[in-house]
Backbone atoms as SQL, in Angstrom:
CREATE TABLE atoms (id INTEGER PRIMARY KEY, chain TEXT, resi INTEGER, resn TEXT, atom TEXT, x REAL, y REAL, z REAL);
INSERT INTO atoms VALUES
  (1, 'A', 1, 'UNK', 'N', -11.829, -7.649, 7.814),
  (2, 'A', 1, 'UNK', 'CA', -10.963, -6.974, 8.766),
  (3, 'A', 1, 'UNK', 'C', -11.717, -5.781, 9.348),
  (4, 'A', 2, 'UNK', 'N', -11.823, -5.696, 10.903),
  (5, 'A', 2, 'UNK', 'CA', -12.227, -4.532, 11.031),
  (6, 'A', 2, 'UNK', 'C', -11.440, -3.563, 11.550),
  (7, 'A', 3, 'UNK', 'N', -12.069, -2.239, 11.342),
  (8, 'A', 3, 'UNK', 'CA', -10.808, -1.549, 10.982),
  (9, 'A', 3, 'UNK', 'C', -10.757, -0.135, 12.449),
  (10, 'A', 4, 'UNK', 'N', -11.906, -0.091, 13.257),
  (11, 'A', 4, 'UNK', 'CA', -11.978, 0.303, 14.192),
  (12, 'A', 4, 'UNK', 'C', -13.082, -0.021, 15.432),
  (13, 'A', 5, 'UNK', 'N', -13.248, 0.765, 16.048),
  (14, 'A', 5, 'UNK', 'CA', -14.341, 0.363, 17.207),
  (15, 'A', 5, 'UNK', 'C', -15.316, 1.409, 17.297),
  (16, 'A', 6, 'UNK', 'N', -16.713, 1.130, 17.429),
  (17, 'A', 6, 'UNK', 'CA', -17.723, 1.821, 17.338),
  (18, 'A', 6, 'UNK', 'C', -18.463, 1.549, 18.660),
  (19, 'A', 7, 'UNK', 'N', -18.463, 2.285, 19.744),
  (20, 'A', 7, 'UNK', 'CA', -18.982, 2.219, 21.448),
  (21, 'A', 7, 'UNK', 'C', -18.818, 0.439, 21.452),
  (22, 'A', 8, 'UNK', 'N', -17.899, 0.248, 21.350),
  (23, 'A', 8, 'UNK', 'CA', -16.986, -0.822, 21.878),
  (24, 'A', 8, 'UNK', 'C', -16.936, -2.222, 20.953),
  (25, 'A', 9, 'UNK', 'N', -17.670, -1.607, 19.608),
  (26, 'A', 9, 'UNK', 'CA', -17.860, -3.358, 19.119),
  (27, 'A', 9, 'UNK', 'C', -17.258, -3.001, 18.182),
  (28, 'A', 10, 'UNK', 'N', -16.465, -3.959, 17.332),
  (29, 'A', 10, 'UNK', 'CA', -15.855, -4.066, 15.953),
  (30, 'A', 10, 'UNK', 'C', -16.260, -2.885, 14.967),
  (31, 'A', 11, 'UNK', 'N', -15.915, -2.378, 14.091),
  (32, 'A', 11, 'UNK', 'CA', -16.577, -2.009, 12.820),
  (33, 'A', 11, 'UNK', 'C', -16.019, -1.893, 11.520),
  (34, 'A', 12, 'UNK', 'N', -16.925, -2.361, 10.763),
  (35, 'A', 12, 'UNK', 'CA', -15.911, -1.928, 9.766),
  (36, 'A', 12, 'UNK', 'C', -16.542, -0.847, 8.550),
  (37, 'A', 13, 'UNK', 'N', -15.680, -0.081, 8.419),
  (38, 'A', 13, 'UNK', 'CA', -15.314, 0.898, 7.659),
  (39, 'A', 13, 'UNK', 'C', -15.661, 0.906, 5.653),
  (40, 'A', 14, 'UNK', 'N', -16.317, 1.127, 5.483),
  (41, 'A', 14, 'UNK', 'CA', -16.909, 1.100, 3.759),
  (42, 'A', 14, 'UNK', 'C', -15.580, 1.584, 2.932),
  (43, 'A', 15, 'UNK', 'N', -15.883, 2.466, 3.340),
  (44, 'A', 15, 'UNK', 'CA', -14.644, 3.732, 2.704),
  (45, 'A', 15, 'UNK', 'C', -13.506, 2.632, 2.440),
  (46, 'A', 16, 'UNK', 'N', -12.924, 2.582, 3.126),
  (47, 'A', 16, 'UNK', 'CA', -11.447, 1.721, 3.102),
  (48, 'A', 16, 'UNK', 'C', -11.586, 0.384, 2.282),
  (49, 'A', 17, 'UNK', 'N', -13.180, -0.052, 2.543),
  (50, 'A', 17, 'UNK', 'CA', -13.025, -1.729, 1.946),
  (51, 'A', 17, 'UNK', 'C', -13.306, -1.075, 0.267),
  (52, 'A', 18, 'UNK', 'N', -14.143, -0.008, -0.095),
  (53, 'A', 18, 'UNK', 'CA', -14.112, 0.090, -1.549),
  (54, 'A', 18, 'UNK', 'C', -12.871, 0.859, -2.435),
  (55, 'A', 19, 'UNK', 'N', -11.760, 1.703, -1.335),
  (56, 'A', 19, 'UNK', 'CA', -10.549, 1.979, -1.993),
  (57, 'A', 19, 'UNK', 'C', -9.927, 0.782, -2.307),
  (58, 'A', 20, 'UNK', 'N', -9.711, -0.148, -1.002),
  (59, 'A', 20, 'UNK', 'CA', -9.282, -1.635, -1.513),
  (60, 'A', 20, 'UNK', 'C', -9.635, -2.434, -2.846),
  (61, 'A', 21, 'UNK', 'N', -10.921, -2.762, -2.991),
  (62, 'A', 21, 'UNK', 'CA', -11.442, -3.372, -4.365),
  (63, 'A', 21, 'UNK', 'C', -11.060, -2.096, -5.443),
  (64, 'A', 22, 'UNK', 'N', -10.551, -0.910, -5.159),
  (65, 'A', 22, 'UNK', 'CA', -10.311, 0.223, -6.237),
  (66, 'A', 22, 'UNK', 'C', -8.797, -0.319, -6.688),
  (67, 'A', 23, 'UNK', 'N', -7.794, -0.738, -5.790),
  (68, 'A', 23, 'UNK', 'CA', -6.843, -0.913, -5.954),
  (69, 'A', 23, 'UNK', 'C', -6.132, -1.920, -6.137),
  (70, 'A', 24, 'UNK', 'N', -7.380, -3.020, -5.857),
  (71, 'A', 24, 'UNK', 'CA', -7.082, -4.524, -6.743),
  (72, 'A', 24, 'UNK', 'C', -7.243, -4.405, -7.822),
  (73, 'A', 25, 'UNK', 'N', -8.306, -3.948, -8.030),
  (74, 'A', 25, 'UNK', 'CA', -8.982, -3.606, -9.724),
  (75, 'A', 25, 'UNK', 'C', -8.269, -2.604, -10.594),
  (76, 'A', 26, 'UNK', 'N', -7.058, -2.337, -10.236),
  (77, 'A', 26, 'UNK', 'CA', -6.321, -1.346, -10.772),
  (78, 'A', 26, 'UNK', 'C', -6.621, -0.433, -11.728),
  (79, 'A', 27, 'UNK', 'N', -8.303, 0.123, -10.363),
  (80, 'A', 27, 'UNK', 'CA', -9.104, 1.331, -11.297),
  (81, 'A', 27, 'UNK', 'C', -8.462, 2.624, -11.132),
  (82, 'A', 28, 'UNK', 'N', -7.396, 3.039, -10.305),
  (83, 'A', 28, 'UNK', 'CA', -6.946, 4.248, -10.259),
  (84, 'A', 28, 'UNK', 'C', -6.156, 4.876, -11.084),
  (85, 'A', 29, 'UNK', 'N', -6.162, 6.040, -11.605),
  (86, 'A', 29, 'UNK', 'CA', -5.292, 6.449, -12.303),
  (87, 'A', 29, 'UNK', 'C', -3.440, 6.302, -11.701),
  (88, 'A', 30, 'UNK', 'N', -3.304, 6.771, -10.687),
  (89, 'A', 30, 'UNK', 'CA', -2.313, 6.609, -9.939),
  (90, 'A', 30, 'UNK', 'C', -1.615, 5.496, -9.251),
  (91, 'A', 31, 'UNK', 'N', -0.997, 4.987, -9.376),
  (92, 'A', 31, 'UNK', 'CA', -0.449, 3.865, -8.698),
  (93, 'A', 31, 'UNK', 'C', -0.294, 3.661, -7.494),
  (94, 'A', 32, 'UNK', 'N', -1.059, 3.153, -6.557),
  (95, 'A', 32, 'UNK', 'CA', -0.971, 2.702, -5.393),
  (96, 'A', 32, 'UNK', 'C', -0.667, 1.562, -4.357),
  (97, 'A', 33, 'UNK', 'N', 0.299, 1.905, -3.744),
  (98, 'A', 33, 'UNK', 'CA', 0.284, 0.437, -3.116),
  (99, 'A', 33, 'UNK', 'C', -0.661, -0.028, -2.343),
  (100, 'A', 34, 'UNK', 'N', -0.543, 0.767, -1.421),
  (101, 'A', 34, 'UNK', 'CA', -1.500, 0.261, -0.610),
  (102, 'A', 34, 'UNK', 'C', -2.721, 1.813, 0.168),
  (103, 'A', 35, 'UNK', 'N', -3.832, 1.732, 0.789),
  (104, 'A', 35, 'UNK', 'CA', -5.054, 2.651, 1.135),
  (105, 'A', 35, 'UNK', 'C', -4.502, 3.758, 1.493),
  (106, 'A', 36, 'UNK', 'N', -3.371, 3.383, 2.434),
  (107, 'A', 36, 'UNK', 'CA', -3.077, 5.023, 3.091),
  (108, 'A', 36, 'UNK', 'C', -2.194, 5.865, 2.564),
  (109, 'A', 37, 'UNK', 'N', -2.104, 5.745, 1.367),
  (110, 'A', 37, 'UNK', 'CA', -0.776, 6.532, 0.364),
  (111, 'A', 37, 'UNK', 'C', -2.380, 7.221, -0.399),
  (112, 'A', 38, 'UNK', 'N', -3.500, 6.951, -0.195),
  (113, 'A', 38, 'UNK', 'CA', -4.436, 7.774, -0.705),
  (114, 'A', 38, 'UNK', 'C', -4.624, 8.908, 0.448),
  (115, 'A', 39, 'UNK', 'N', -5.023, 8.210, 1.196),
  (116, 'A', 39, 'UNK', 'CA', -5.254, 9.045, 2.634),
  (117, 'A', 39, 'UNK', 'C', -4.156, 10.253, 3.072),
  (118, 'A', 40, 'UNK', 'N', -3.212, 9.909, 2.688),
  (119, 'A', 40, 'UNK', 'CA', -1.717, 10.575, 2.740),
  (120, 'A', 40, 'UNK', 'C', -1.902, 11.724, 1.946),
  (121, 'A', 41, 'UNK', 'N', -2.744, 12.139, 0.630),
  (122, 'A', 41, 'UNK', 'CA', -2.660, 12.987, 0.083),
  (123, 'A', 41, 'UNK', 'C', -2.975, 14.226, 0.006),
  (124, 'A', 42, 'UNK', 'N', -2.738, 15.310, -0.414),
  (125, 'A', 42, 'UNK', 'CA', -2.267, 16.673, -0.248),
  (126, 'A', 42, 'UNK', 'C', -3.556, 17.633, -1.020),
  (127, 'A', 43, 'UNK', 'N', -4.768, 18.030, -0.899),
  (128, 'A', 43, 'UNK', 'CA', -5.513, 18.644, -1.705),
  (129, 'A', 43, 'UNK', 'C', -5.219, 19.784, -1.547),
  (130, 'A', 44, 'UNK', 'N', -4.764, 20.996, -2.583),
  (131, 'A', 44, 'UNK', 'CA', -4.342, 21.940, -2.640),
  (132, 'A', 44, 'UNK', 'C', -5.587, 23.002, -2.142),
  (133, 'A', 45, 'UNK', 'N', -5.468, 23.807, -0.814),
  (134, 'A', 45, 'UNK', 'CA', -6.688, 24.575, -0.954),
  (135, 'A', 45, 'UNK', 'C', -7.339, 25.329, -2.133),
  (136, 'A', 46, 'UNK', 'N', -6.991, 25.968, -2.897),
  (137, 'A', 46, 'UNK', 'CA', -7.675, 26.497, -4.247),
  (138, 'A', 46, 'UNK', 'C', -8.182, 25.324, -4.716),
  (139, 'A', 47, 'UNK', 'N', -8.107, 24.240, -4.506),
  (140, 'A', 47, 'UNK', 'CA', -9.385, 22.985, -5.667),
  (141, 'A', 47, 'UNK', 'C', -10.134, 22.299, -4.385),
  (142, 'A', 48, 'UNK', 'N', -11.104, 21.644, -5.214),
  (143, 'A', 48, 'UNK', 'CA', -12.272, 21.503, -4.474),
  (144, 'A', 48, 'UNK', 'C', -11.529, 19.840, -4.622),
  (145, 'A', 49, 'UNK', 'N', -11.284, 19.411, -5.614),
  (146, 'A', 49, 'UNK', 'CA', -11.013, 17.893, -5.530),
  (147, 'A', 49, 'UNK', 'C', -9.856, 17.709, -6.335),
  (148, 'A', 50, 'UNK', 'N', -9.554, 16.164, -6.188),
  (149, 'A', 50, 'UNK', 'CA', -7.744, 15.965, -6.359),
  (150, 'A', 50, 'UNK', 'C', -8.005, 14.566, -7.301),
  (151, 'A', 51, 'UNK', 'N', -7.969, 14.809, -8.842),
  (152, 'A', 51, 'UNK', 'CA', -7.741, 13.258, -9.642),
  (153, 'A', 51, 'UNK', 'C', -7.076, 12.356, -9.525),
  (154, 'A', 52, 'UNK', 'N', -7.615, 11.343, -8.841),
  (155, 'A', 52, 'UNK', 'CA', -6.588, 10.081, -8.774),
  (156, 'A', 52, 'UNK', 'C', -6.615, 8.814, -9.611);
């Protein structure tokens, strides 16, 4: 699936295809349905990163 356009041709996106295999593989700590309930999330400015 590609997931946007890059000066006009298909592309696809890494990022998104390895959260996917993250979330088949039900490597996350957090339960996810689906990619953009990651993307959706809230990093509190005082932390540098957010455990999922």
């Amino acid at each position: 699936m590609f997931t946007f356009r890059l000066e006009g041709l298909p592309a696809f996106c890494i990022v998104l295809h390895m959260l996917g295999i993250g979330i088949r593989q039900d490597a996350f700590h957090d339960k996810f349905a689906n990619i953009w309930q990651i993307f959706d999330l809230n990093i509190p400015a005082d932390r540098d990163v957010l455990r999922i």
